[in-house]
N, C-alpha and C positions, 0 to 999 in steps of 0.2 A: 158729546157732553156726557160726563157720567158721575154729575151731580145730583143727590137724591137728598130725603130728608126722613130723617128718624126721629123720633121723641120730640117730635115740632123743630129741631136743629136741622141748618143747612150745613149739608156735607160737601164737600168738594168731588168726594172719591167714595163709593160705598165700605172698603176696606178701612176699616176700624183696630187698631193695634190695641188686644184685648187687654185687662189687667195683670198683670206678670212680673219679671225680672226687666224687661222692657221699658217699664212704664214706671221707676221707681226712682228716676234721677233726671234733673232738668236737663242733663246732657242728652239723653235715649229719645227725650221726648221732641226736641226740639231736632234729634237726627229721621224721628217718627215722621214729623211734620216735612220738614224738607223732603222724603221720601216720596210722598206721596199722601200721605193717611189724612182721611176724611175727618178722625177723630182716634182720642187717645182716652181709654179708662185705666185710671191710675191707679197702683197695683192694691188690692185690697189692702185693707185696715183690720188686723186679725183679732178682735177681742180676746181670745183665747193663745194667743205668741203673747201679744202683752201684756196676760196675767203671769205667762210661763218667765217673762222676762223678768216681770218687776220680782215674784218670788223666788227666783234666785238672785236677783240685787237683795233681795229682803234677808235670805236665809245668810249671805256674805257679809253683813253688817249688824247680824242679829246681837252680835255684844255690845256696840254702841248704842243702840237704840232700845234695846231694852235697858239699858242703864239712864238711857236719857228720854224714857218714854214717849219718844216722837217717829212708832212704830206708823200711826194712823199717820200722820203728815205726810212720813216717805213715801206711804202707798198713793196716797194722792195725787202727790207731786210728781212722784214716778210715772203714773198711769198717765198725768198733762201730758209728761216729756212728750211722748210718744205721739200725743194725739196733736197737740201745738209743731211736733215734727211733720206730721202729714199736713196738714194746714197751712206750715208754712212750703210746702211743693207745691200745694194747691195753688196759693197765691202767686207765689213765681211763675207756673207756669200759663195761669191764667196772663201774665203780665206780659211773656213773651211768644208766646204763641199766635196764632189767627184762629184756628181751627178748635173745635169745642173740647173741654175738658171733662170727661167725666167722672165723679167720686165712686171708688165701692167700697161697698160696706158689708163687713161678715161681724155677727157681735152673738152674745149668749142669751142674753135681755133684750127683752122691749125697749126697755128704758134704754140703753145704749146703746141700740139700734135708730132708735128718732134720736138720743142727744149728739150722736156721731153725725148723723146724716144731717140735723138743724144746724152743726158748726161749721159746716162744708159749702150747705148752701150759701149762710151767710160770708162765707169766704169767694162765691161767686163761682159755685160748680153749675155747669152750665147743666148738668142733670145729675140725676142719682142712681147707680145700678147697686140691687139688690143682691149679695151674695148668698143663695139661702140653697141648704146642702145638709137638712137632716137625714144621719143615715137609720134608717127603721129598722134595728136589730131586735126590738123590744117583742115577744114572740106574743104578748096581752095585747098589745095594740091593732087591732084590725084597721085594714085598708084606710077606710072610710073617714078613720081619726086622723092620719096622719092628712089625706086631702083638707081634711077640716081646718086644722092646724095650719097649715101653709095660707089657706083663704083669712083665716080670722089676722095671720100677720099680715098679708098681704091689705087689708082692710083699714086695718089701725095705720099701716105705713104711709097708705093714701090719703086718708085721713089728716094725717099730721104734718106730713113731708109736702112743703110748699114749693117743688120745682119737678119735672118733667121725672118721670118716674118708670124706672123698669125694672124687671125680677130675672136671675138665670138662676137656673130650675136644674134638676136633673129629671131624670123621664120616667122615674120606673113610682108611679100615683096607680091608684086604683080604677082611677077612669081620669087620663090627662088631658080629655077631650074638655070634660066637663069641667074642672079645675082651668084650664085655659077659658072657655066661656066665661067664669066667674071673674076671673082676673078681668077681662074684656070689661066685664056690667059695673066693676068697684072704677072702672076708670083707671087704670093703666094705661100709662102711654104705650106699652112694650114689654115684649119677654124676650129672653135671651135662651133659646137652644141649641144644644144642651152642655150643660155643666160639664167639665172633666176632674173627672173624680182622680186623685192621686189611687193609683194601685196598689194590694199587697201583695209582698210576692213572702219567699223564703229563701233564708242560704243555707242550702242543706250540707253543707260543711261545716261552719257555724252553728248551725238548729237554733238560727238568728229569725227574726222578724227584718224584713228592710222591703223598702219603696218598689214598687216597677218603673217601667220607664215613666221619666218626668214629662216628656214630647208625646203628643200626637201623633198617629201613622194618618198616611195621604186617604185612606179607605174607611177612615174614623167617620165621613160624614154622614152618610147615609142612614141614621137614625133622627138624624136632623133634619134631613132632606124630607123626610118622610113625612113626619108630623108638622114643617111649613105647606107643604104640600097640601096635607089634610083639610086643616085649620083656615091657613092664611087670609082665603077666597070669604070666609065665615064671619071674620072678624075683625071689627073696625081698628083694632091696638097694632102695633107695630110688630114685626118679627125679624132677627136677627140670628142669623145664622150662625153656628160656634161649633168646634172641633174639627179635626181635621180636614181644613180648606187650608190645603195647600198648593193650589195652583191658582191662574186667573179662568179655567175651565169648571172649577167646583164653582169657583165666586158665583159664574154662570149661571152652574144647574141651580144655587140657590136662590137670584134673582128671580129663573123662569118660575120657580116655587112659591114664591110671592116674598121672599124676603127683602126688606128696604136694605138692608146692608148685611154687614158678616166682620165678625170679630177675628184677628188673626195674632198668633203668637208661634207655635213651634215651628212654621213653617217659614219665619224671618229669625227664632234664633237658632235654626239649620243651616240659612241660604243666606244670612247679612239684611238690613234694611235695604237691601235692592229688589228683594224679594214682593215689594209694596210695588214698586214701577212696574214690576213684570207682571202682576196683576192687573194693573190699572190698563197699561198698554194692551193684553189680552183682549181686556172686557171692551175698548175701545175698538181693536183690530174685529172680533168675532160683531160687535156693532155695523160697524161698515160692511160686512160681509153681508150681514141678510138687511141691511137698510132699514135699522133703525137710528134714530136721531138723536134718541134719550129714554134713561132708564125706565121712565114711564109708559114707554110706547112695548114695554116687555118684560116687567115686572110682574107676576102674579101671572102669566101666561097659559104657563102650568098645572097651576092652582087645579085642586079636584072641581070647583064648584063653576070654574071655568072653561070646564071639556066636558066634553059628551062622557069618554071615556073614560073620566075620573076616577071611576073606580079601580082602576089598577091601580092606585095609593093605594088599595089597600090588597086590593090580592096579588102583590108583587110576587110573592113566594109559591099561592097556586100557581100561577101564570108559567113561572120559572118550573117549575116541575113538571106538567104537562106538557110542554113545549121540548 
């Protein structure tokens, strides 16, 4: 059996098909499910795409509406479309699915970060994940603010947000040891590690700005690995494993690390939604192998707080050089 439970949700499968291209159509979702996946977070809700959308509807019609002074109504109404569009996926998908749905949410505000996340739940998200990914270019800003910042949203989120609640993070805080404690004591059901950040690159033919790769490589995990590792054994909140797991063998090393489950995307839109059975199969097959029954009997295994040896979490790198 390699049924487990996250965010108080029962999974079927710990492999979770993260928010994406995936997760954006009741078709992908409902091929998610049949696949295999334990659960599905539905591709974030971008405050900032939707501002960029409605003000190019805005600037395409600017002779109308400034004639007919109904500039405030369009922004309005524009902004609904968008967000009554995700709502209505929420709902359908809540209607035909079995396996849990969850909302994510990326916003600019406060305020439309709880008003996103209060219409979701009321639409019956069976939880809520956090998309929160400030990048700290600001060179006035010491460490210690930006930590702060993340906790105080994190606080007000808990606060207000009345269903099962988790954050994905990226890792680079001033002490993420202590900001994951925090999260734990405000009551978080769960983090999500770690974020993938879109890359920049350059085309120097061009002397353009443009993307790097959109996918995950299979070797992406291991910053994740590290800090469930760390942490997990520490702390009563849930941990979910994210980036590059792309086999049913990472799924593994991040169970033995204490993670309840693992979020997957570039490694099903490389390999097809089959990519989820061949995981599941894995974690089941390497199961039988050493005689466990259930994810419980080998979850957190790994864990630092759980071996003698725990500390090679952290001096993985002395150990490697010596050696």
């Amino acid at each position: 059996m390699i049924d487990t439970e996250y965010l108080g949700l029962k999974l079927k499968s710990p492999v979770i098909v993260s928010s994406g291209p995936l997760t954006q159509n009741l078709v992908s979702l409902k091929k998610c499910e049949d696949a295999g996946a334990g659960a599905v977070v539905l591709k974030s809700i971008f405050e900032e795409q939707i501002d960029s959308d409605v003000n190019a509807e805005l600037d395409a019609n600017k002779e109308y509406l400034d004639s007919t002074g109904s500039e405030g109504f369009f922004l309005s109404s524009s902004r609904d479309y968008y967000i009554d569009r995700y709502m209505k996926l929420l709902t359908e998908a809540k209607k035909e699915l079995s396996i849990p749905v969850i909302a994510s949410v990326s916003a600019k505000s406060m305020a439309s970060w709880i008003d996103y996340a209060e219409r979701f739940v009321a639409c019956g998200a069976d939880a809520i994940e956090l998309n929160y990914y400030p990048i700290s270019s600001d060179k006035k800003v010491p460490g210690s603010d930006v930590d702060r910042r993340a906790l105080e949203f994190a606080k007000i989120a808990r606060e207000r947000i009345k269903a099962p609640l988790s954050i994905k993070i990226g890792y680079k805080y001033s002490s993420l040891a202590s900001l994951l404690a925090s999260f734990d004591e405000i009551g978080l059901e769960g983090v999500v590690l770690f974020n993938r950040f879109f890359r920049p690159d350059i085309d120097i033919e061009k002397l353009e700005f443009t993307s790097g790769a959109p996918t995950s490589s299979s070797d992406e995990y291991g910053e994740a690995l590290r800090w469930i590792g760390l942490m997990s054994g520490e702390l009563d909140m849930d941990f979910c494993g994210n980036t590059g797991i792309h086999s049913g063998e990472s799924v593994v090393k991040m169970l033995l690390a204490g993670a309840k489950a693992v979020e997957v995307c570039s490694a099903i839109i490389k390999d097809g939604f089959s990519a989820i059975g061949r995981m599941n199969a894995y974690v089941e097959e390497w199961m039988a192998h050493h005689g466990y029954s259930s994810l419980k009997d080998f979850v957190g295994l790994l864990a630092q707080e759980n071996r003698k040896d725990g500390y090679n979490w952290e001096r993985t790198q002395f150990l490697k050089t010596i050696s």
